[in-house]
C-alpha positions as CSV (number, residue, x, y, z in Angstrom):
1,X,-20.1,5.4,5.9
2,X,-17.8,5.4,8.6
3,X,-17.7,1.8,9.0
4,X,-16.9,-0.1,5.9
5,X,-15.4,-3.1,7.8
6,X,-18.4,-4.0,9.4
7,X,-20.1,-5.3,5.9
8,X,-16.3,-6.2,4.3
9,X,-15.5,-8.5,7.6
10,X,-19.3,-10.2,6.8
11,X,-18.1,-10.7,3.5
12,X,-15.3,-12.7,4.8
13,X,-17.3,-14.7,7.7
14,X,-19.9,-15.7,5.5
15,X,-17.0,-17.1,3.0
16,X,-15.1,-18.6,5.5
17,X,-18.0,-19.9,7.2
18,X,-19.4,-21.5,3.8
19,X,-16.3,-23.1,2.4
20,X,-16.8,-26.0,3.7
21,X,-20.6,-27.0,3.2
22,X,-19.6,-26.2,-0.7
23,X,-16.7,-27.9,-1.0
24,X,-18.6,-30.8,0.9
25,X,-22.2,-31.2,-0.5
26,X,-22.3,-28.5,-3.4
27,X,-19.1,-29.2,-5.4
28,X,-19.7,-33.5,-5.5
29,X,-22.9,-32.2,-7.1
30,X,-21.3,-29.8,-9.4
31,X,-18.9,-32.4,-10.3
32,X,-21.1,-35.2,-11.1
33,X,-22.6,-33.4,-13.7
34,X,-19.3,-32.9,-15.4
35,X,-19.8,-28.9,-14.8
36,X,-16.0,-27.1,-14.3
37,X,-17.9,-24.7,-11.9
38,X,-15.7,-24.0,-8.5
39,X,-19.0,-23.8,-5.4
40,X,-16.7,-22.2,-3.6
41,X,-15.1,-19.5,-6.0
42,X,-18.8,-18.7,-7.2
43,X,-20.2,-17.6,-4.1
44,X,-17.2,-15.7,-3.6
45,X,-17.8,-13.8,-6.4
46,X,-21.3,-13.2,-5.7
47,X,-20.6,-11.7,-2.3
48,X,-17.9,-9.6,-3.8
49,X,-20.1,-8.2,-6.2
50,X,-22.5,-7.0,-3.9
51,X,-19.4,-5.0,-2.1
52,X,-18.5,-3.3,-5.0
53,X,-22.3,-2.1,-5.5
54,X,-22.0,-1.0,-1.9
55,X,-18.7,0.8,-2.7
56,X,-19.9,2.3,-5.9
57,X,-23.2,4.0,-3.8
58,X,-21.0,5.2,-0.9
59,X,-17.4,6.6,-2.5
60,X,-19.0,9.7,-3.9
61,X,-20.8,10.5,-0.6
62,X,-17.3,10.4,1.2
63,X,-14.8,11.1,-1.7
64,X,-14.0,14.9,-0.2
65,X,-13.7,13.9,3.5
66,X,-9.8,12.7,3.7
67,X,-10.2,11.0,6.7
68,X,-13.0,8.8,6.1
69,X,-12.2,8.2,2.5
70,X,-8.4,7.1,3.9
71,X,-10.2,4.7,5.7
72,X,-12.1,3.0,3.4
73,X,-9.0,2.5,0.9
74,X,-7.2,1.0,4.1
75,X,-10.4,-1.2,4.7
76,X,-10.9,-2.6,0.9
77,X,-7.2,-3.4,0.9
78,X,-7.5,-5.5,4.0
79,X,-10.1,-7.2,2.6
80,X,-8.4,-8.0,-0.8
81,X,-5.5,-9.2,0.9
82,X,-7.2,-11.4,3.2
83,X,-9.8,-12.2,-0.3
84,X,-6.6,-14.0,-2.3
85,X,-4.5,-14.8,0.0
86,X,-7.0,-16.7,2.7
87,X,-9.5,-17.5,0.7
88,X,-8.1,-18.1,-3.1
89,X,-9.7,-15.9,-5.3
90,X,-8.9,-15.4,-8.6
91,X,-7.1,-12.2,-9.9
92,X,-9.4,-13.0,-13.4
93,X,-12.8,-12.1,-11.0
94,X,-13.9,-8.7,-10.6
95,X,-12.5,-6.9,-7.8
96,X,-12.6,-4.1,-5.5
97,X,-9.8,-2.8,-7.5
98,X,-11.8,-1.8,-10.2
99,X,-13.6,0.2,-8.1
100,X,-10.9,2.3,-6.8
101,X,-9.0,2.3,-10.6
102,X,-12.2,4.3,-11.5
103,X,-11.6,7.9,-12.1
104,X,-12.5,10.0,-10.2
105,X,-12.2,7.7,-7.3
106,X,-8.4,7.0,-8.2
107,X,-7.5,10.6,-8.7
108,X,-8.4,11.7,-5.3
109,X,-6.9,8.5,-3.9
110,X,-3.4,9.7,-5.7
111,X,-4.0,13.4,-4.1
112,X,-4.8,11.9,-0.6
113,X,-1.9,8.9,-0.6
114,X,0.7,12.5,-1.7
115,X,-0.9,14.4,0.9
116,X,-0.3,12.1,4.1
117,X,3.0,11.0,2.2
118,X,4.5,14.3,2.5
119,X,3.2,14.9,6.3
120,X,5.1,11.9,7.2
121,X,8.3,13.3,5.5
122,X,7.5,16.6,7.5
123,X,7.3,14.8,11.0
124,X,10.6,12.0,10.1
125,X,12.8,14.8,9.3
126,X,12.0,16.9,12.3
127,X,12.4,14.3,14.8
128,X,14.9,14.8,17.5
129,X,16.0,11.2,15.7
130,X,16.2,12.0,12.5
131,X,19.8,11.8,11.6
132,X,20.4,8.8,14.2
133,X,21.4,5.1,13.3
134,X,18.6,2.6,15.2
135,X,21.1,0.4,15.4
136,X,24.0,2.5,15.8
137,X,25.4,0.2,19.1
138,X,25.5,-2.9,16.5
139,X,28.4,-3.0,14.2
140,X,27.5,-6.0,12.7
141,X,24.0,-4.6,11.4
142,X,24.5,-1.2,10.8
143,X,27.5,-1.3,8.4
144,X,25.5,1.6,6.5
145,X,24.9,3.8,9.4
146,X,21.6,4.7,8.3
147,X,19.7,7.7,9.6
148,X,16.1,6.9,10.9
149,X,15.1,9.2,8.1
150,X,16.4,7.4,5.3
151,X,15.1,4.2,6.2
152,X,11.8,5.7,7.3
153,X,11.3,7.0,3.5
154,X,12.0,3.9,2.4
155,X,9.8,1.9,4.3
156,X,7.2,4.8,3.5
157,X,7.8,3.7,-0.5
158,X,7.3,0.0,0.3
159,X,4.7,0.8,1.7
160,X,3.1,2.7,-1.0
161,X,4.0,-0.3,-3.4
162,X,2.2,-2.9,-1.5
163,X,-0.5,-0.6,-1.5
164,X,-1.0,-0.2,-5.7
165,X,0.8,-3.2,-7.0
166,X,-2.8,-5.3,-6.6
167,X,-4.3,-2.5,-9.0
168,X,-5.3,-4.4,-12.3
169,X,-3.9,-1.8,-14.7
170,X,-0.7,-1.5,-15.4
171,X,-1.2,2.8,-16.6
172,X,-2.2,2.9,-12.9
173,X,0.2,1.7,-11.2
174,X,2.9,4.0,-13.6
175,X,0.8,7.2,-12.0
176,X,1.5,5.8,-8.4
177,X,5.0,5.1,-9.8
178,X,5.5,8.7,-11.1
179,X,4.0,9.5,-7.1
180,X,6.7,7.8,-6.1
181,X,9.5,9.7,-8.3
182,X,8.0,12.7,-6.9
183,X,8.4,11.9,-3.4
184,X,12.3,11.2,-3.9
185,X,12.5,14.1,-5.7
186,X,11.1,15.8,-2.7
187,X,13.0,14.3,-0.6
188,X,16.6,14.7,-2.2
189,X,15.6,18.5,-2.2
190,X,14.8,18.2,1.7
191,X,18.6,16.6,2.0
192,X,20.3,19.3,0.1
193,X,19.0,22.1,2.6
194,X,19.6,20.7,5.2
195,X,23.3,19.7,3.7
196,X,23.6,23.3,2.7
197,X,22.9,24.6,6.5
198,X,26.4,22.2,7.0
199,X,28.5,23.0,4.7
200,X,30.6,24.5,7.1
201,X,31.2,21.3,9.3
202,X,31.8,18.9,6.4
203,X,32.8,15.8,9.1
204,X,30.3,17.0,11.0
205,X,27.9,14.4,12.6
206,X,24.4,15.3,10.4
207,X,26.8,16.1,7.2
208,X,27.5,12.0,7.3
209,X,24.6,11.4,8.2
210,X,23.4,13.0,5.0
211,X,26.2,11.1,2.7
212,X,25.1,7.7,4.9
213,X,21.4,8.5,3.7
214,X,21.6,9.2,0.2
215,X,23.9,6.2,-0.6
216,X,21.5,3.6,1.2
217,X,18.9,5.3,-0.7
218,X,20.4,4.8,-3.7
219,X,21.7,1.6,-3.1
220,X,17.7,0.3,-2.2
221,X,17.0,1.5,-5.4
222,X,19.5,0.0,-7.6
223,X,18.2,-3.3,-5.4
224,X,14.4,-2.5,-6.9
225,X,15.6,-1.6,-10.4
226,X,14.4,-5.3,-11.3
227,X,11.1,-5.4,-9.6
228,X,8.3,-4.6,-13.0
């Protein structure tokens, strides 16, 4: 259970290692007989549909240990990726992303992607760093002055997007959307506590730091408003 990459990377090998004795000697056969049937696409799907009765016999028995579960969402998205973008398959063929829509299985993957979300927010605002420009020495790229916290959250929400946006339904991908909303939420609470302990020294170093933050966040924002 531990391990799910050992049989998703097979998956792959055996794909890879097939293409081309199907595109070579199977599909001239295929073609011949006037059939519209892709070799190559076909065994594809056939591997992939013995992963997803592998995942659908191991997700319960792991579905309440966070770190092994964690893993195995960070494994079958790996293998997606690498699935359509090295090896062409169709969004139209069943997926591993059915399996993880499911549920049960997608509920505790919401409570678990939250959980770790906000444990990251805990460890990027208490960093000695928190409030500091990475590239406060270069003018030229730092016109912003954005605080490593800001631009940490921000990657964290990317991050979270590239994660859901391969999920087929669009109602689930609104619940990791309304994750997201939460997390901003969270976090402009986070930025008015700490503004509040400043109030005093308004031109104070962490006070524009705050300011700096909240308009690049808002301005990334604004820049995603078209994204669907």
């Amino acid at each position: 259970l531990n391990k799910p990459e050992w049989y998703l990377t097979q998956v792959l090998m055996w794909i890879g290692n097939h293409s081309k004795f199907l595109d070579d000697r199977i599909q001239p056969i295929l073609d011949k007989t006037g059939s519209s049937v892709n070799a190559g696409l076909e065994f594809s799907r056939a591997l992939v549909m013995l992963i997803l009765e592998k995942l659908a016999a191991d997700i319960p028995c792991l579905l309440y240990d966070d770190a092994l579960f964690c893993h195995l969402v960070d494994e079958v998205l790996l293998f997606e990726r690498d699935l359509y973008n090295v090896h062409g398959y169709l969004s139209s063929f069943p997926s591993c992303m059915h399996i993880l829509s499911e549920e049960s299985c997608f509920q505790r993957w919401l409570t678990v992607e939250k959980k770790f979300a906000l444990q990251k927010m805990d460890s990027m605002l208490s960093s000695d760093a928190a409030w500091i420009s990475q590239y406060k020495d270069i003018t030229d790229v730092d016109e912003m002055k954005v605080p490593d916290c800001a631009e940490t959250f921000m990657t964290l929400l990317l991050v979270i997007t590239d994660r859901y946006k391969n999920l087929p339904s669009a109602s689930r991908k609104l619940q990791f959307l309304g994750l997201q909303k939460e997390l901003v939420d969270d976090f402009r609470i986070r930025l008015t506590q700490v503004m509040k302990e400043e109030t005093r020294a308004s031109l104070g170093f962490r006070y524009c730091a705050i300011l700096n933050a909240v308009n690049y966040i808002a301005t990334v924002l604004a820049d995603w408003a078209d994204n669907v």
